[in-house]
N, C-alpha and C positions, 0 to 999 in steps of 0.2 A: 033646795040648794041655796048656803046664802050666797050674798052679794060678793064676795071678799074670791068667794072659791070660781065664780063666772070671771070676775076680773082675773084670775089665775088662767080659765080656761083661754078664755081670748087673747089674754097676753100671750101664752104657748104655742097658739095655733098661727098669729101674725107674727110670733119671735119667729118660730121654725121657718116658715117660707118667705121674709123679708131678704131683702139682699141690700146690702148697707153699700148703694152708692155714693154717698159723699165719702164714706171709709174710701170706697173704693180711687176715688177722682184725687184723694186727699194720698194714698198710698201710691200714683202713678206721680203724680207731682214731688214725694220724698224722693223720688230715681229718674230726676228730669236730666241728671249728669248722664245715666244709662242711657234713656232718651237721643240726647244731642250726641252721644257716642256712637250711639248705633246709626243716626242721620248722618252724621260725618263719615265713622264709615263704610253708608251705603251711596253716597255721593263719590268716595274714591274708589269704591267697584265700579262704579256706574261711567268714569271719568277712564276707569282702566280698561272697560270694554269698550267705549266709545273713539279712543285711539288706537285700540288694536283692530276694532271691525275695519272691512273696506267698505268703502262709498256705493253704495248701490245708485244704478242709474235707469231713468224709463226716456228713452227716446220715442217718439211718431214721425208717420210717416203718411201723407196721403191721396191714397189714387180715385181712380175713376174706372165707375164698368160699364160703358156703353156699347151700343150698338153701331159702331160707324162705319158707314156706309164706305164703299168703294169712290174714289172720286171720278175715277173713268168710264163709274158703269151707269149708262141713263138707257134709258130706252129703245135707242138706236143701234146697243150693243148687240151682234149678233150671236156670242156666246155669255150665257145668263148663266148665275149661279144661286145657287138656295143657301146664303150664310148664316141663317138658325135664327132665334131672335134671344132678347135680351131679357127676358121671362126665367127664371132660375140661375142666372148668372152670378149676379152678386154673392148668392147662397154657395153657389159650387166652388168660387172660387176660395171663402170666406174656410170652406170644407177640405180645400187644395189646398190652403195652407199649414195642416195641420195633418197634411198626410207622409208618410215614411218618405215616399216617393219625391216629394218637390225639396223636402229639407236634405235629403241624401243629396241631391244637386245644386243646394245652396253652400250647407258644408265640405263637396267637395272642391267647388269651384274658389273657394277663399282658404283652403288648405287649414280648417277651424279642426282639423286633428293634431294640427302639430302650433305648439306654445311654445315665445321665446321668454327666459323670464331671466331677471337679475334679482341677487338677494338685497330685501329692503332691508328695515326696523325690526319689523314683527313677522315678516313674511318673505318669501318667495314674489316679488312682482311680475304679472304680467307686463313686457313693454309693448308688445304688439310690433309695430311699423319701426318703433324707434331702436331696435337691435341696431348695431351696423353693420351686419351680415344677414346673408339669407341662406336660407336652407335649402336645395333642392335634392328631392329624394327620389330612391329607384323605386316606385310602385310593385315593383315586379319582385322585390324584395322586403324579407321580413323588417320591422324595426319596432326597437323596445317599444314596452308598453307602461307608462306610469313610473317611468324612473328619471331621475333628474340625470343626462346626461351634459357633463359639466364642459366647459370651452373657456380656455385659459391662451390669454394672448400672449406671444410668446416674443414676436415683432410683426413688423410691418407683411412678411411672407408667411409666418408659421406662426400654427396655435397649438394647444394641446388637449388632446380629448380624455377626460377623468369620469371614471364610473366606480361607484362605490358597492359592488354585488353583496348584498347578506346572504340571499342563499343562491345553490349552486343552479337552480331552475328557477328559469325566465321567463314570459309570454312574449310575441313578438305576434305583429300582425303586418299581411302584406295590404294593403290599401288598394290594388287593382283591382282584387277578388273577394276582398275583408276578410280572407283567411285567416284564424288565430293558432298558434302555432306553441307549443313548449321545448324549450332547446337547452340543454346544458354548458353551463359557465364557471369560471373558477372565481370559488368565493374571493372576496379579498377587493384592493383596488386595482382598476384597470387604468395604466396609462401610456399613450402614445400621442408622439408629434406627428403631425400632418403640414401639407404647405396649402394655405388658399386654394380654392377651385381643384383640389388634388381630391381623386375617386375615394373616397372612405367605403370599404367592403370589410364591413367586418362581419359575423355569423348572426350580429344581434342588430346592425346596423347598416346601411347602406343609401351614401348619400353625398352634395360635392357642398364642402363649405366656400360663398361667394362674399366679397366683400363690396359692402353699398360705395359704389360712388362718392367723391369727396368728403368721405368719414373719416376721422383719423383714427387711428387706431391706435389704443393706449397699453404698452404693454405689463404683462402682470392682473390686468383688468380682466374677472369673470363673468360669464354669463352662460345661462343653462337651459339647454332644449329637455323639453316632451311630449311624448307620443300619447295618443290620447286613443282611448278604444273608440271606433269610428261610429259605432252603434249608439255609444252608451252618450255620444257628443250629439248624434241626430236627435234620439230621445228627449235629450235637454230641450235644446232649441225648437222640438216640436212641441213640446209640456209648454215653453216660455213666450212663445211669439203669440199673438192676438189682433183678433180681426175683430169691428163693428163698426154699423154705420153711424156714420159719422152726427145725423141728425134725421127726424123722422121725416122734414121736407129734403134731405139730399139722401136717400135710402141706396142710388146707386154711388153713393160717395163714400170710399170705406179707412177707416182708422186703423193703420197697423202699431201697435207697441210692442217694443221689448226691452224686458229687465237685463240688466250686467252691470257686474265691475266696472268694466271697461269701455267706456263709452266710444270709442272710435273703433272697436269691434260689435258693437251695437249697429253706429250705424254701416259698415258697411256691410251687414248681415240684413239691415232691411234694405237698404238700395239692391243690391244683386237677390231678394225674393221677390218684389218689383219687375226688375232684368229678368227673371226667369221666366215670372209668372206670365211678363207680355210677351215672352218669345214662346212661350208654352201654347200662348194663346192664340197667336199669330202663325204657328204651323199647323193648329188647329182647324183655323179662316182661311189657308191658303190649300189644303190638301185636299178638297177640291178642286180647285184651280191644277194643283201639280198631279194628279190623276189625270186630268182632260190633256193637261203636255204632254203627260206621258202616253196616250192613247193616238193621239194626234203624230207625235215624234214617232208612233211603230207604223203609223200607215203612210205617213210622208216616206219614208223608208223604202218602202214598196210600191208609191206610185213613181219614186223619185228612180228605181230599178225601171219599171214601165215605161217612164219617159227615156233614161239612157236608151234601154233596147228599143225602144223606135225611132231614136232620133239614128241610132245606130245601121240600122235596117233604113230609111231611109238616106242616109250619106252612100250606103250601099247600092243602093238601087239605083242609084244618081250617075253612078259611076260606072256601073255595067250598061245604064240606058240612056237615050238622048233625052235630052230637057225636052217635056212638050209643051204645049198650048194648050188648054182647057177652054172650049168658050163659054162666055158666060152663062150660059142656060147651065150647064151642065156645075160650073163654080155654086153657084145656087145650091144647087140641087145636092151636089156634097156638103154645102154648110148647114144645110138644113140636117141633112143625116150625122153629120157632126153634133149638131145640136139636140137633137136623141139621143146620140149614145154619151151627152155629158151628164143629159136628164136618165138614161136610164144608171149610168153610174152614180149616179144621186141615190137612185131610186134602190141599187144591189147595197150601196152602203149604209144606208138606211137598214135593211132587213138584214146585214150581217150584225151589226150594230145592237138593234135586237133580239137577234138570235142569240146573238155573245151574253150581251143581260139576262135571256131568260134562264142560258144554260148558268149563269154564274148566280143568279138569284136562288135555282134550285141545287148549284152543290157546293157553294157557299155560307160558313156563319158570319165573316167577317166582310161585312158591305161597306168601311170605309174606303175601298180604291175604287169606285165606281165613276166612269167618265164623264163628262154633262150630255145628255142627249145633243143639247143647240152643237155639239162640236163635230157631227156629221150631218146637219140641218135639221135634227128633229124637233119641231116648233111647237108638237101635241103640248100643250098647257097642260095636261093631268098626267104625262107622262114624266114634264119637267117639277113639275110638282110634287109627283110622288116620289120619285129617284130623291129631289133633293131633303125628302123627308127621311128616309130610310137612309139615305146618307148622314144627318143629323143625328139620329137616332141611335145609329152603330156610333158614333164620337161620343155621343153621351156615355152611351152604356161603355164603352174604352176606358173614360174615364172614371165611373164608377163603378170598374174593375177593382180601381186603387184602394177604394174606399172602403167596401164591404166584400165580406166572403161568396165566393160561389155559391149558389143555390139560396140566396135572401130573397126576401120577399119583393124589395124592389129592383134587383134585375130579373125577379119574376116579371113582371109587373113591363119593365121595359122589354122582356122579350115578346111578352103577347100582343104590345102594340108595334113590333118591326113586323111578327109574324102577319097579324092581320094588315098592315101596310101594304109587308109584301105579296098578299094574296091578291091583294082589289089591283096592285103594278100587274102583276101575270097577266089579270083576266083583263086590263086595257092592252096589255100586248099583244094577246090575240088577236082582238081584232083590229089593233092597228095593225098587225104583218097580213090580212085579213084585204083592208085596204092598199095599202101599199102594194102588195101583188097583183091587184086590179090595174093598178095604173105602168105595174110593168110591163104587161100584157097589153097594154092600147100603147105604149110607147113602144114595144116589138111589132103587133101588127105596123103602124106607122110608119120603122123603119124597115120592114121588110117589103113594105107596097112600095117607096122610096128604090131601096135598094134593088127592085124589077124594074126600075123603069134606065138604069145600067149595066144591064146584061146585052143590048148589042154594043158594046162600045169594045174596041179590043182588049186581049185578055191584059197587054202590059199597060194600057188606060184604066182598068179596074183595077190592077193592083198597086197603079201609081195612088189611085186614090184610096185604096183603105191603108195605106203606109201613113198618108195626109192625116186621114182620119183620126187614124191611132196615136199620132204624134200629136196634132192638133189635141185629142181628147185627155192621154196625158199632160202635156203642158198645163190643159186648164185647171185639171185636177191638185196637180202640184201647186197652180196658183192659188185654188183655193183654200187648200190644206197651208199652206203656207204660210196665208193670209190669217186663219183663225189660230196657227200656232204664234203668230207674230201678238195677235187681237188678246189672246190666253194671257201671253208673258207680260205684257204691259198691264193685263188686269193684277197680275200676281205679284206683280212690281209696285204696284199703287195701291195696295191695300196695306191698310194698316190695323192696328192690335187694338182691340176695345179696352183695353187697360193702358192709363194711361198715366203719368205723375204729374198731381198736381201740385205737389210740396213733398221734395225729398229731403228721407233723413241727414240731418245737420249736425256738427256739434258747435252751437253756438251759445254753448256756456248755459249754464241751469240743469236743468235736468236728475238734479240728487233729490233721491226719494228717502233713502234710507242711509246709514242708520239713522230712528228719530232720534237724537242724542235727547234733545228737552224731553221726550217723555221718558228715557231712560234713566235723567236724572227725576224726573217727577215719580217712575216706579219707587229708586232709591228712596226717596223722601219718606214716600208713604210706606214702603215695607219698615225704614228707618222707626217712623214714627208706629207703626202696626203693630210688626214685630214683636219689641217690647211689654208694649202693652195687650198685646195677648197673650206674652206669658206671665206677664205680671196679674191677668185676668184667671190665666190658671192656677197661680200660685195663692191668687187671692180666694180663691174657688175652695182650693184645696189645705187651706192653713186651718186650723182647727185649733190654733191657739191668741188665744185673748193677747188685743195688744193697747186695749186703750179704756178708758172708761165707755164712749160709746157700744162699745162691743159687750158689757154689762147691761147696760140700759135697754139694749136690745135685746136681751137673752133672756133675759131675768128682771124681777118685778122688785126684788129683795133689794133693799136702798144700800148705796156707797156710806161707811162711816165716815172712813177717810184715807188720805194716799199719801204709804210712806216714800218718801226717796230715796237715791242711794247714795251712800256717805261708806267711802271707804274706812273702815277702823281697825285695831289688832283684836277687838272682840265686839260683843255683843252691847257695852252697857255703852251705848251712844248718850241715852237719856242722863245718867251719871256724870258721865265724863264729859262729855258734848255738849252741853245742857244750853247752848248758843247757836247750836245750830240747825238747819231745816227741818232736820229727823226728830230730834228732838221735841221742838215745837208742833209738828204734826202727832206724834204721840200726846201732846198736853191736849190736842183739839182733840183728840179721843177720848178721850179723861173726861173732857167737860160735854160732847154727845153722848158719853155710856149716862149721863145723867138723868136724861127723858127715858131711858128703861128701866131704873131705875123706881122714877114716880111710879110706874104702872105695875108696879109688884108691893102686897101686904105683906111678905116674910119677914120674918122680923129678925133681926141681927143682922151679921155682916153680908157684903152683898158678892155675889160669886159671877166671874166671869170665865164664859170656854171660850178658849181660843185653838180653833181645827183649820184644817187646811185640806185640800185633795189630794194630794201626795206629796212623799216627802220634799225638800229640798225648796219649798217654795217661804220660809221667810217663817213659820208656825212659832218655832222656839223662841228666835229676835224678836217676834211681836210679845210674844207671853213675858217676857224680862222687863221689856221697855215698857210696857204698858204696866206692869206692878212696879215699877222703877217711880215711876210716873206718879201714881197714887204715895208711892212711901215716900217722894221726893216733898209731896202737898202734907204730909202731917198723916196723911190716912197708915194705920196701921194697919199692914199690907205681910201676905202669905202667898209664898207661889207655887203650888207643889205637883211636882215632874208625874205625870200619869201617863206618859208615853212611854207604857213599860216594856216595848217592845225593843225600843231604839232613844234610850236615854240621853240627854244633850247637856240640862242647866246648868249641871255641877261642875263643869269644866270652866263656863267665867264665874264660878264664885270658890273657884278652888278648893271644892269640897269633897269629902271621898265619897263614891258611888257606891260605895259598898254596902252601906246602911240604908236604909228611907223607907218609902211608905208598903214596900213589900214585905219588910222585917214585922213593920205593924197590923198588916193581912191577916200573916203565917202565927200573928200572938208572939212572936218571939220581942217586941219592943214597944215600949210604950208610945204614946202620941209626943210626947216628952222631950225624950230620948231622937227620934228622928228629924227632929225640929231643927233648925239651925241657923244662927244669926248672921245675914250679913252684914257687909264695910259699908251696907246703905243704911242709912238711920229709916227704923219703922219696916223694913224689908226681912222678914224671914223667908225658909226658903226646906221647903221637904223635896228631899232628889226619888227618884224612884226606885232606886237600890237594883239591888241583883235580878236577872229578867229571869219572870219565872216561866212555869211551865204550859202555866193556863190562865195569861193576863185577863181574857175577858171573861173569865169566870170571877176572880178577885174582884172587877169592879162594877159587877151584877149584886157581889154580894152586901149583906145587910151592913157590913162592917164601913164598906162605903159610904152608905147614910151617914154614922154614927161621927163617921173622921168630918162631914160638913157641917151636920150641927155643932158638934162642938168647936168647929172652927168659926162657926157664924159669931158664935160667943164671944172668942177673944179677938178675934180682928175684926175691922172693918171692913177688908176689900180680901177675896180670895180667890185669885185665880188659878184657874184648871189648864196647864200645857195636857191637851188632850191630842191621841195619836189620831192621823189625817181620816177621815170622811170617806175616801176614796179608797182606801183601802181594807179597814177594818170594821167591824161594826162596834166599838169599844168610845167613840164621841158620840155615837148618838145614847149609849149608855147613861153617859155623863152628863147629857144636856140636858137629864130631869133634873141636877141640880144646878142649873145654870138660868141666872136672873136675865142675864144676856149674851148671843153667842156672838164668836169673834170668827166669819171664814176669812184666812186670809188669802187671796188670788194675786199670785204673785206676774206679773207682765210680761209678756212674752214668754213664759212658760207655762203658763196653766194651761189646761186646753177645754176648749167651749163646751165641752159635754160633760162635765163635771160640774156645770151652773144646773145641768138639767137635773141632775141628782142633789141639788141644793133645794130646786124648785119643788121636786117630787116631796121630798122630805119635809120641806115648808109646808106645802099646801095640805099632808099629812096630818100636819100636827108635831110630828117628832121630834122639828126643829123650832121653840118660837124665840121670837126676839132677836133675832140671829140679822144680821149685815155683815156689809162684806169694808174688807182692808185691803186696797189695794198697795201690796209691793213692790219695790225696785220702780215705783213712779220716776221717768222723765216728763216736765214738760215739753209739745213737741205743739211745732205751731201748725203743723199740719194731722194731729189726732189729738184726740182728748179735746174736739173743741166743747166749751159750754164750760167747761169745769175751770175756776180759777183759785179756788181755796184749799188748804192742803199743803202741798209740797208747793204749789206753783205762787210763791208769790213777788216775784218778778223784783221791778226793780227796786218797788217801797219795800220788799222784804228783803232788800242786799242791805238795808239802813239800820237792819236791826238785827239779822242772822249772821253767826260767825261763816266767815266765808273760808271755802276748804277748796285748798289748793289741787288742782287736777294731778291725778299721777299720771308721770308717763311708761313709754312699752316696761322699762328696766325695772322700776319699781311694781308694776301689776307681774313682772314675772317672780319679782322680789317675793311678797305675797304669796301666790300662788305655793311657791317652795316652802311656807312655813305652816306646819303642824296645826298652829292653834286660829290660823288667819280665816275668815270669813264664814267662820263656824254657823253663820245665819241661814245655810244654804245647804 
């Protein structure tokens, strides 16, 4: 393989997979207008969404979950409580905040179903607090849902309520029960006057319009309430609010945020889940406490009956008997029996006490109402400790009712540690009631040995004294139930909520997160600047037509002769008639390179040039004129003759008839002679190719072809061949055995790049030699075609010596266009 045909190879292999990015960088920079149009405008989108979005806002807020102690309760306390500890706290509450349950109480408690709003710019406004009315509604009653009902002030006493119904069914919900409801309405608009604070009952509505305090009221002035689905508002605010700690040294210190519009319904949506949370949490810490009241308040009850009826019974006996005298042996000896039956009523309330727990431990699932043992003196430490465990335990699991579904693993999980709690409480009950009836048994004997040593005393002295007895032993008992009810209420009074605020939410200005306007303008920019250039990436991907000389250099290995420009004219003879101007002069620089192919050919006589192209319309014919225009203009005796016998052109600028030429000469019907024909150019003759026949690429296969070059080599010097395009027919490559040099002409921005490859194919063949290319319809462009500056391009030294040709404008190119014989180059 020689050398010539590797540099073919390689050139083909690097042509085909190069991508011509300076083409490319060079072609994004020609539409830098498109460019700055699409930045502009992506900057007035960017500007347009950025005054229509609302302000998004994130407020915090931040509490504390500690564990704080009672301040009443020290060790002297004679009723003790088990208030849980502070070990999962942070976690439950962080889990409470995101449950249906505490936001249903957040939302309903600030009435965040119902919106007052006035119409802005772009939008509907929230104004929240700043109506000057207020709304109150019948819960008990349905009202619309997601309809803008309108309020029109009418004066200072009366408004008017406007509803604009599309269709005849409506949704209303009642907000007591969240009932949703559909109800029929007459399409169309609704309107009625109403006077302030007057009942509004309508089917879809129900509610009293109030006017805020020293607002004035403007009339004619709108504003418009809605009703919001109460679920679909929880949802929100539980999707949006957010708990974390705050830092890993303050883990019990927690960070609430929330996103909105509206920043003063932000924060009053974290203050009041704060408010809840600690009230939530503080019935939590006390119900304990208010179980022991309540167990306490049912037995004062019934000692406090105990004490009427013997104080009762006593004023009685008093009064049917004389006052007696007791001596003191005997006073003794009843205070002493007195003071048994306070210890053994200690000692019955104790084992009712217990008896009450175990029956309620065994038919029982819900063990948060359980009383504190200390609150009928029971002191057992593993009794007080296990109750307050198993009371803990029931609040936990309460609570993570809310959380997860019945039957989960983790109130699995919590119920087998109440279960096994409650087993090891039972089996210490036992044998505390076990104990405890030992010592009512020595405190009966006791009183019963006592009470034998007043059996002789008369029968109205022994009943004076167990009247004493009874009344004396209620009293005390009242006093000390009394005492621990009193000891209870001051613990339940003094305790306070482990959550606590240590910075509540604020609006103290700041607080807009969104929208980013800077990056919405920085997206604009760059989609601005993107955009463009990726479709200009596609376009350039997908262009398949030659726009510049680089786009040859890279394709193709076959050298540029040279590059005509465009020169508007009424025909083809530029070089003629023109002979001043650019076109012109680039046709002479042809002239003087067909010279070097020239040297490299021994044939002898005149020298013959093809001039082919890829398909029609790209410039073949105007090259074939101007270029023998050219040589006859120098002295060379010059022949041009028309072998596009398909699609005949010449003879229409040398106004000669078609009818004759070199097919007459084929068929034998006319001599070489005979179809000759002189033209108005000195040195220029000119063979048309006559009538189109039937089998042109048979005619110039045949021998008579030969016969018509030689003898033409003879009498002329220069002979060029209009030979039909390359790309179409196989009738030029016929031709280019007698061609000293071939002429492709690639016309600019119309040819298309795969038509070089069937230049290259046929070159590296052999088929085609000597062959270069002409570029067409050249503009200099200072962003393609760089490297090349001879030719068409020669700037301002060549405005010094080229007749310079006035631009045409729209009216004259359409002028043109309408005439018959105009641009026949194409």
């Amino acid at each position: 393989m020689s050398q010539n045909e590797l540099e073919d190879i390689e050139f083909q292999e690097s042509g085909s997979l190069s991508f011509d990015i300076r083409g490319f960088v060079f072609k994004v920079l020609k539409f830098w207008k498109l460019i700055v149009l699409c930045i502009i405008t992506g900057l007035i989108i960017a500007y347009s969404i950025n005054v229509r979005k609302q302000n998004i806002y994130n407020v915090n807020s931040l509490i504390s979950v500690e564990n704080d102690q009672n301040p009443f309760f020290t060790a002297n306390t004679s009723i003790s409580f088990n208030w849980g500890g502070v070990s999962d706290k942070v976690g439950k509450i962080i889990i409470a905040l995101s449950t249906r349950n505490h936001n249903e109480k957040v939302v309903d408690s600030l009435k965040f179903y119902m919106r007052y709003l006035k119409e802005g710019k772009y939008r509907k406004n929230d104004i929240y607090k700043n109506a000057p009315f207020e709304v109150v509604i019948d819960k008990r009653k349905g009202q619309l849902l997601n309809e803008y009902i309108g309020i029109r002030f009418i004066s200072e006493n009366q408004y008017e309520l406007f509803i604009d119904f599309e269709n005849d069914l409506v949704r209303v919900q009642r907000y007591k029960d969240k009932l949703i409801q559909t109800i029929s309405v007459e399409t169309g608009e609704f309107n009625k006057v109403f006077n302030f604070g007057e009942q509004v009952d309508l089917p879809f509505a129900s509610f009293k319009l109030l006017k805020k305090p020293d607002i004035k009221i403007v009339p004619e002035s709108e504003y418009f309430i809605q009703f919001l689905n109460f679920d679909a508002i929880v949802n929100s605010y539980k999707r949006q609010i957010k708990a974390r700690s705050y830092s890993k040294e303050s883990a019990s210190v927690l960070m609430l945020s929330l996103t909105g519009v509206n920043k003063a319904k932000i924060v009053d949506y974290l203050n009041a889940t704060t408010q809840i949370l600690s009230k939530a949490e503080l019935d939590r810490k006390n119900l304990y406490a208010t179980n022991t009241i309540k167990f306490i308040d049912s037995t004062l009850s019934i000692v406090n009956t105990d004490l009427k009826a013997a104080t009762d019974t006593m004023n009685a006996f008093r009064q049917e008997n004389k006052i007696f005298n007791i001596d003191e042996e005997l006073s003794q000896l009843s205070g002493k029996i007195i003071e048994l039956d306070v210890n053994k009523e200690t000692i019955q309330s104790k084992l009712r006490y217990l008896n009450f727990l175990e029956n309620y431990l065994r038919t029982r699932t819900n063990y948060t109402n359980i009383a504190a043992p200390t609150s009928v003196g029971i002191d057992e430490r593993n009794i007080i400790a296990s109750v307050g465990k198993i009371t803990s335990l029931a609040i936990e699991r309460q609570e993570l009712e809310q959380l997860v579904q019945e039957g989960s693993t983790s109130l699995k999980e919590l119920d087998a540690r109440i279960n096994a709690e409650k087993n090891v409480l039972l089996e210490i009950l036992d044998s505390t009631k076990e104990t405890i009836q030992i010592e009512l048994e020595i405190v009966n004997k006791k009183k019963v040995n006592l009470e034998s040593k007043l059996k002789d005393l008369p029968e109205d002295q022994q009943e004076y004294l167990k009247i004493q007895r009874k009344l004396n032993l209620s009293q005390e008992s009242y006093n000390v139930y009394l005492a621990k009810r009193s000891e209870a209420a001051i613990v339940k009074a003094a305790n306070v909520s482990d959550i606590s605020v240590i910075d509540e939410a604020k609006d103290v200005g700041g607080g807009l997160i969104g929208p980013n306007k800077n990056l919405n303008y920085m997206m604009a920019l760059i989609l601005g600047i993107s955009l463009p250039i990726i479709i200009l990436f596609i376009i350039f991907l997908l262009d398949n037509t030659i726009h510049g000389t680089e786009d040859i250099k890279r394709l193709s290995n076959v050298p540029i002769l040279g590059l005509i420009g465009k020169l508007n004219h009424e025909n083809n003879l530029i070089v003629f008639e023109k002979p001043k101007s650019a076109v012109a002069e680039a046709f002479r620089a042809i002239r003087s390179s067909l010279q070097f192919f020239y040297k490299k050919t021994d044939k002898e006589g005149g020298r013959t040039i093809m001039i082919t192209s890829s398909v029609s319309g790209e410039g073949k014919t105007f090259c074939s004129i101007n270029v023998a225009s050219a040589y006859a203009l120098s002295g060379k005796k010059t022949i041009l003759l028309g072998l596009d016998l398909r699609k005949p052109k010449i003879f229409e600028d040398f106004n000669i008839d078609n009818s004759i030429g070199i097919v007459n000469y084929f068929i034998g019907d006319k001599t070489l002679k005979e179809i000759t024909f002189k033209s108005h150019i000195e040195n220029l003759d000119v063979i048309t190719s006559g009538p189109i026949p039937p089998n042109p690429s048979e005619l110039l296969m045949s021998e008579i072809m030969e016969d018509v070059v030689l003898n033409l080599r003879k009498t002329y010097d220069i002979i060029v061949l209009d030979s039909p395009p390359l790309g179409l027919v196989t009738d030029a490559l016929i031709l280019s055995q007698y061609a000293d040099a071939s002429l492709f002409v690639v016309r600019l921005d119309y040819t298309k790049k795969g038509m070089l490859e069937l230049v290259n194919a046929k070159h590296k063949s052999g088929e085609l030699k000597n062959i270069s290319y002409v570029l067409n319809f050249y503009k200099h462009k200072s962003n393609h075609n760089y490297g090349y500056g001879y030719g068409y391009g020669y700037g301002i030294y060549g405005n010094a010596y080229h007749e310079k040709t006035q631009k045409e404008n729209v009216l004259s190119k359409l002028k043109n266009l309408l005439k018959k014989d105009s641009l026949k180059r194409y």
